[in-house]
C-alpha positions as CSV (number, residue, x, y, z in Angstrom):
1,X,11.2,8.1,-28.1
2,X,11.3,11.6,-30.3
3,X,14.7,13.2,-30.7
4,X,14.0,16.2,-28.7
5,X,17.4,17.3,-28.6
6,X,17.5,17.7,-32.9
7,X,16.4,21.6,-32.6
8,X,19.8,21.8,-30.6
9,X,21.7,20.2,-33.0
10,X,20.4,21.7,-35.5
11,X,20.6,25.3,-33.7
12,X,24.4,24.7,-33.2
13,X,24.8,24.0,-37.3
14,X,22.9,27.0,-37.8
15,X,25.7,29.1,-35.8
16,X,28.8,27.2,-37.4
17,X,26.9,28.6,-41.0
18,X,27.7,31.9,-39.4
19,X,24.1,32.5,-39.1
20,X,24.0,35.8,-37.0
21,X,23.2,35.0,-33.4
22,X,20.5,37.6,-32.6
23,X,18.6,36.5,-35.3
24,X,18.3,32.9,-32.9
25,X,18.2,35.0,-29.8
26,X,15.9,37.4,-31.2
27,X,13.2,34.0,-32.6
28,X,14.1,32.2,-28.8
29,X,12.6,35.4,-27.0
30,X,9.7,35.6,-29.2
31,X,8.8,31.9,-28.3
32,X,9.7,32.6,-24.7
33,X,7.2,35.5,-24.6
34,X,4.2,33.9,-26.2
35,X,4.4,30.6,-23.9
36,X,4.4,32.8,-20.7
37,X,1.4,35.2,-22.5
38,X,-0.5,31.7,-23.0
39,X,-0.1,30.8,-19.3
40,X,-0.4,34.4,-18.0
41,X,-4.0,34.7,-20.1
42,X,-4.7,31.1,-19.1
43,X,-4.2,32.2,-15.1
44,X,-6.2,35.6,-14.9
45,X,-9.0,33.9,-16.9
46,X,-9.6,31.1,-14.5
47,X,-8.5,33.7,-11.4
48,X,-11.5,36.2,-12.7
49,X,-13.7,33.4,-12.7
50,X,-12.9,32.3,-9.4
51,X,-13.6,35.3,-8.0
52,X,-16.4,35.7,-9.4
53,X,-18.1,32.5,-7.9
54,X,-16.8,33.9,-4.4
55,X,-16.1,31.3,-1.4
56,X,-12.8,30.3,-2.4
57,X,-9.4,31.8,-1.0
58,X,-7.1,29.1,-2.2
59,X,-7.3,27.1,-5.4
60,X,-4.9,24.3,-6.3
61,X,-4.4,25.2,-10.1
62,X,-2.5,22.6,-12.3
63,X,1.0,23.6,-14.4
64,X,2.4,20.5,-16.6
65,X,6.2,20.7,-16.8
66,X,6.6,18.2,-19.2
67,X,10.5,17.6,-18.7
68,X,12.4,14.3,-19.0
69,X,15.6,15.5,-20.1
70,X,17.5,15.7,-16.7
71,X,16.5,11.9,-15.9
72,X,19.3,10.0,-15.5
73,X,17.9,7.0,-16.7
74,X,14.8,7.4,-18.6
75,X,12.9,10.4,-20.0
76,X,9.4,9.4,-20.1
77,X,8.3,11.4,-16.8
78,X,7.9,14.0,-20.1
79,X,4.9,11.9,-21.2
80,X,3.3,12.3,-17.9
81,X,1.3,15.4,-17.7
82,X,-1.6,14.3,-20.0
83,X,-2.0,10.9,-18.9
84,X,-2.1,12.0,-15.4
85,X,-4.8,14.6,-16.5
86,X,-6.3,11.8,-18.6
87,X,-6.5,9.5,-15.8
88,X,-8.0,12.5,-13.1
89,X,-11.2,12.7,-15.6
90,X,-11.4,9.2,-17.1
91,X,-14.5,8.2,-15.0
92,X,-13.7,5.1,-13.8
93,X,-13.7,6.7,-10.3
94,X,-15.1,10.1,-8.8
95,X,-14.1,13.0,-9.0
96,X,-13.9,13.3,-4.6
97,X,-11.0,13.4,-2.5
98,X,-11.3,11.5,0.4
99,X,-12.4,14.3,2.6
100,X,-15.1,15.1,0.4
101,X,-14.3,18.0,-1.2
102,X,-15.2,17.7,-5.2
103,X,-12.6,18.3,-8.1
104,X,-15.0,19.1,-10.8
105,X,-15.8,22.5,-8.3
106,X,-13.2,24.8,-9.9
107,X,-12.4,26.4,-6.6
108,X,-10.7,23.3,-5.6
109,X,-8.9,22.6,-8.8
110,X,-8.6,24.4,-12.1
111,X,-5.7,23.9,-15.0
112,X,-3.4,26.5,-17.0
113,X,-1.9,24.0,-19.3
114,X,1.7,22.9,-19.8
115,X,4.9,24.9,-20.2
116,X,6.0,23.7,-23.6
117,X,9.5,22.4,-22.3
118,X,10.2,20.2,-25.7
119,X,9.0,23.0,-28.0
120,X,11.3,25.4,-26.3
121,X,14.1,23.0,-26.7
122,X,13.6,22.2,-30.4
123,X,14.2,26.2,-30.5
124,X,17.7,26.1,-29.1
125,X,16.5,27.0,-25.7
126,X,19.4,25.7,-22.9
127,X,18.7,24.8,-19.4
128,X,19.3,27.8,-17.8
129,X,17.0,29.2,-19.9
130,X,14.5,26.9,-19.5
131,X,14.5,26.4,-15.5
132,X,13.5,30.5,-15.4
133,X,11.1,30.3,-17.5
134,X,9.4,27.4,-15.5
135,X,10.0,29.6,-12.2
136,X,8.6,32.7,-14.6
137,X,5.4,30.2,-15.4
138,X,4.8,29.4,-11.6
139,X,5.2,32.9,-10.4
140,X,2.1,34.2,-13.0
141,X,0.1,31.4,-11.4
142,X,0.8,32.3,-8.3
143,X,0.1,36.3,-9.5
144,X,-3.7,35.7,-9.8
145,X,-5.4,35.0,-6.4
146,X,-6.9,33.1,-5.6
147,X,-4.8,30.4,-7.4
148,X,-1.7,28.0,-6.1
149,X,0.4,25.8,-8.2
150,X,-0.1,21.9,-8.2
151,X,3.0,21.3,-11.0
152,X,2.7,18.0,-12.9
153,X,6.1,16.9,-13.9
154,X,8.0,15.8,-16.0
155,X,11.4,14.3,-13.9
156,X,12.6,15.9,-10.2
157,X,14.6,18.2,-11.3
158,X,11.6,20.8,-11.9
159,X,11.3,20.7,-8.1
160,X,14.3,23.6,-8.0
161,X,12.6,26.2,-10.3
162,X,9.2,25.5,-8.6
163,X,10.6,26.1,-5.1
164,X,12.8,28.5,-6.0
165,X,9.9,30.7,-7.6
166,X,7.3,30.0,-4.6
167,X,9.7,31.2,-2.0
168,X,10.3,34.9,-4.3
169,X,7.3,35.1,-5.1
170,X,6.1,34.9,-1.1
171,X,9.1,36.8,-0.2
172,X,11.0,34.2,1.8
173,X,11.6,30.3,2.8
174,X,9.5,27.5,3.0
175,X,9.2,23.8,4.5
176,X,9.2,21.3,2.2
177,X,8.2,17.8,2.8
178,X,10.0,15.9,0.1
179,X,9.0,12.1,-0.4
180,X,10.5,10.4,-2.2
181,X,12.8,7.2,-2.2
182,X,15.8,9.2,-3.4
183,X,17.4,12.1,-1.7
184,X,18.1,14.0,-4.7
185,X,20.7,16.0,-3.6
186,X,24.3,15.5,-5.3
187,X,26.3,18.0,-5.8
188,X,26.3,17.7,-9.6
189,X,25.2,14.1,-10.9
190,X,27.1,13.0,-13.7
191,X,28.0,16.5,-14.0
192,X,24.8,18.4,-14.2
193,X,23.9,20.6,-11.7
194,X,20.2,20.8,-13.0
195,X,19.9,17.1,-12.9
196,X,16.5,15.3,-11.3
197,X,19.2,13.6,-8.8
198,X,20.8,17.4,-7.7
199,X,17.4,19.4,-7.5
200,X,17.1,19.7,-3.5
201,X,21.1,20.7,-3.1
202,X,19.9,23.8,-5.6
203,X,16.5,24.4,-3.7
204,X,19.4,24.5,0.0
205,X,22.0,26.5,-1.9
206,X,19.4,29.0,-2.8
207,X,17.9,29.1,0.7
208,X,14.8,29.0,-0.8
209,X,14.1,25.9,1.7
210,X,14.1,26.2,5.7
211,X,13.4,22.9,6.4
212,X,13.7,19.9,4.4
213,X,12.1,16.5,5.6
214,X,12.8,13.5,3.0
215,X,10.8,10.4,3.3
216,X,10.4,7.3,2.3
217,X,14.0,7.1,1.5
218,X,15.9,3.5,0.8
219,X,18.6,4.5,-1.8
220,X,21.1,6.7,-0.3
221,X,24.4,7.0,-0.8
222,X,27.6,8.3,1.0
223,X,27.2,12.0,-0.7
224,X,23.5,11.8,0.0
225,X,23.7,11.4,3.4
226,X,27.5,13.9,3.6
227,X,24.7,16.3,1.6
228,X,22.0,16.1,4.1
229,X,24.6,16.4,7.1
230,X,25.6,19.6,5.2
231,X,22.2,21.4,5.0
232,X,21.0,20.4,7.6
233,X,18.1,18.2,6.2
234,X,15.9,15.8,8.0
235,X,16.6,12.3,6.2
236,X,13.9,10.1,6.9
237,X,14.8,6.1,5.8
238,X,12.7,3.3,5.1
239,X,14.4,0.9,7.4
240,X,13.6,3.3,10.4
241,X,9.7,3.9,9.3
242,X,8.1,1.8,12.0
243,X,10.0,3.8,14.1
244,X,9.4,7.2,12.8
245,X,5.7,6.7,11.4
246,X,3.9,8.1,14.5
247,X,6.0,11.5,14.1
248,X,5.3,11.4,10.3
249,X,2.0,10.6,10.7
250,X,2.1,14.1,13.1
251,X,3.4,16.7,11.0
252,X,3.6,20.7,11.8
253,X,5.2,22.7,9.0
254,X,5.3,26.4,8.2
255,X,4.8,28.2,11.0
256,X,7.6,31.3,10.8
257,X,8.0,30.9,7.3
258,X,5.7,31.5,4.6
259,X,4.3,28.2,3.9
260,X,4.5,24.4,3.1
261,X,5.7,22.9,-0.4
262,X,5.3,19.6,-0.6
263,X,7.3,17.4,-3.5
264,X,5.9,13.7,-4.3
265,X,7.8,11.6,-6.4
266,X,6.3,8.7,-7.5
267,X,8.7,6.4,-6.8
268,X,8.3,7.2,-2.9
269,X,5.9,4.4,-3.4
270,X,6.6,0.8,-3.2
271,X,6.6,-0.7,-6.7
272,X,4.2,-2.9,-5.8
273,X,1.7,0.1,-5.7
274,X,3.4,2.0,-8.3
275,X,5.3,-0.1,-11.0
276,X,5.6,3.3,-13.5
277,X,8.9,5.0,-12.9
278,X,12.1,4.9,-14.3
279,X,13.8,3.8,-10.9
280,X,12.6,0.8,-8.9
281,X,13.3,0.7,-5.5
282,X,11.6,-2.5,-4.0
283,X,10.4,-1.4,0.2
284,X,8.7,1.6,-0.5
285,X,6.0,3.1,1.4
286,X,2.3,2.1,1.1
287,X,0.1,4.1,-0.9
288,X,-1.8,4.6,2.7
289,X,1.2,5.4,4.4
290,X,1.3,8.5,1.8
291,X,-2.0,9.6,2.6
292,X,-1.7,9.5,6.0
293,X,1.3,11.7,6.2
294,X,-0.8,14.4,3.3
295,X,-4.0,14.2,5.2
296,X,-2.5,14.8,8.9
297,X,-0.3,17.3,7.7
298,X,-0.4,20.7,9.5
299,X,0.4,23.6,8.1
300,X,-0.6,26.0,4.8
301,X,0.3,24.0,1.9
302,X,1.2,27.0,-0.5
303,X,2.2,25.0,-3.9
304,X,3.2,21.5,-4.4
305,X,4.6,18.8,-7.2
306,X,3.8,15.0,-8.4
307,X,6.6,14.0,-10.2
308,X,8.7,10.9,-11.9
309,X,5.7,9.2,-12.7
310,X,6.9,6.8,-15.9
311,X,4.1,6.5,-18.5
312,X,6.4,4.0,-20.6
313,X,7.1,2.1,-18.0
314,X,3.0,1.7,-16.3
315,X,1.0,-1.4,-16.6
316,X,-1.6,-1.3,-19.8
317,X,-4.5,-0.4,-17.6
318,X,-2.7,2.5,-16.4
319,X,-2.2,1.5,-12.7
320,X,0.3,4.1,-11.9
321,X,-1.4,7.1,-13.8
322,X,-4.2,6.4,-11.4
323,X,-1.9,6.7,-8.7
324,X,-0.5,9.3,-9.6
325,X,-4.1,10.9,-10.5
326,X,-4.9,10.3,-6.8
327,X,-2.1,12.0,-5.4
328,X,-2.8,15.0,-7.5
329,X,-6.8,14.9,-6.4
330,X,-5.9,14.4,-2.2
331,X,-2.8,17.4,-2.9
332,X,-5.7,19.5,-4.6
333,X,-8.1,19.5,-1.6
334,X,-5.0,20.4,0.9
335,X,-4.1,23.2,-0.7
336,X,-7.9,25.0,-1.7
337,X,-9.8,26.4,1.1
């Protein structure tokens, strides 16, 4: 895999040379402004257009966050955006979800591109930094009706800046349905508070989240579940599905707040439908079981992500980009109208 911290290290030699630090701060910013002018440009383009065809009020629209960095295992979720992309349009299949509504109609799905995470680091850009610009990048999607973000990460951790940008933008909380089978809420994992395993105790803290119902969830620990007691979130495990499938199957989000987000990591999955992702957690759910929950769903799904999805680790036909292509198309149709 590429060195993509070497900009960093290379950064940090430049300021032990005594090279003056607004001349870095000063370069960072330009590279800042001209990745949020591509996406900016990018959005109102395919906006106008939108609105110009008429009949459509909401229009997934795709953002890669290509971030691996905050894995704490592997970092190839940062690969993921363009084979996910690659495997949406590769033509084995077609291009409908399975309530008919067709991807290659741009008022159900259209594309902005990637925030260039990687290039951004190799300019010395930390993560503080970098999780506002990824909020900055969702809210100018989100700027151009009739468009709605459908974020392609990258690992979990993009979940926090994504949420956290929806709910300002709309001027208030959300529900989010999170599946997953992690709870991704420490405190701090291994320190960082920005890490893919922390990402929904940031989206609480912020109060960017009213509701929070996990899913799928098998690997759980003692803070996991202490961190769910403490905000309050709805902790839904694998060994209780059976039990809990006819509510799941049932859901009714949103209503006195201003939306639904919904969060998919890949891994939510049993392996045995989805083999590509750093973390392996045998007695997942079935890739029906997913769909079932996504398709009964009630409730106005105002953004959502696909994330953890492990190019280096898929099978050589690419089973899990598929997956993962699929999840993107059935997301896509809930959220245009």
């Amino acid at each position: 895999m590429p060195n993509f911290t070497r900009g960093i290290h290379y950064l940090k030699k430049l300021h032990a040379a005594n090279v003056p630090p607004d001349l870095i701060e000063n370069g960072q910013k330009r590279v800042i402004d001209a990745s949020l002018t591509l996406i900016r440009e990018r959005a109102k383009l395919k906006a106008e257009l939108l609105r110009a065809l008429g009949g459509v009020t909401a229009s997934a629209s795709l953002l890669g966050v290509p971030l691996g960095h905050n894995s704490s295992f592997l970092q190839g979720p940062a690969f993921a955006p363009p084979r996910i992309r690659e495997a949406i349009w590769c033509g084995s299949t077609n291009s409908s979800s399975e309530e008919g509504k067709e991807l290659n109609d741009p008022r159900v799905l259209t594309d902005v591109g990637d925030v260039p995470i990687q290039e951004l680091r190799d300019c010395g850009v930390d993560d503080d930094k970098l999780m506002n610009i990824v909020s900055e990048s969702v809210k100018l999607v989100m700027e151009q009706d009739p468009l709605r973000p459908l974020v392609l990460g990258g690992d979990h951790s993009i979940s926090f800046p994504v949420v956290r940008a929806v709910s300002e933008k709309l001027g208030g909380p959300v529900d989010v349905l999170h599946l997953d089978a992690h709870p991704d809420i420490y405190d701090a994992f291994e320190g960082n508070i920005y890490s893919h395993a922390s990402s929904f105790a940031r989206i609480m803290e912020g109060g960017y989240a009213r509701r929070l119902l996990q899913v799928g969830i098998r690997s759980i620990t003692k803070e996991g579940r202490e961190q769910g007691k403490r905000f309050g979130v709805e902790q839904y495990e694998m060994r209780t599905f059976s039990r809990d499938r006819p509510m799941l199957e049932n859901l009714s989000l949103g209503e006195g707040v201003k939306g639904v987000y919904v969060s998919v990591d890949v891994d939510c999955l049993d392996p045995a439908f989805a083999p590509g992702v750093s973390h392996i957690e045998p007695g997942g759910l079935s890739f029906r079981d997913v769909l079932n929950i996504l398709h009964n769903l009630r409730g106005d799904v105002v953004a959502a992500d696909v994330v953890e999805f492990n190019p280096q680790r898929d099978t050589v036909d690419g089973m899990t980009a598929m997956v993962a292509a699929k999840l993107v198309r059935e997301l896509a149709a809930k959220i245009s109208k």
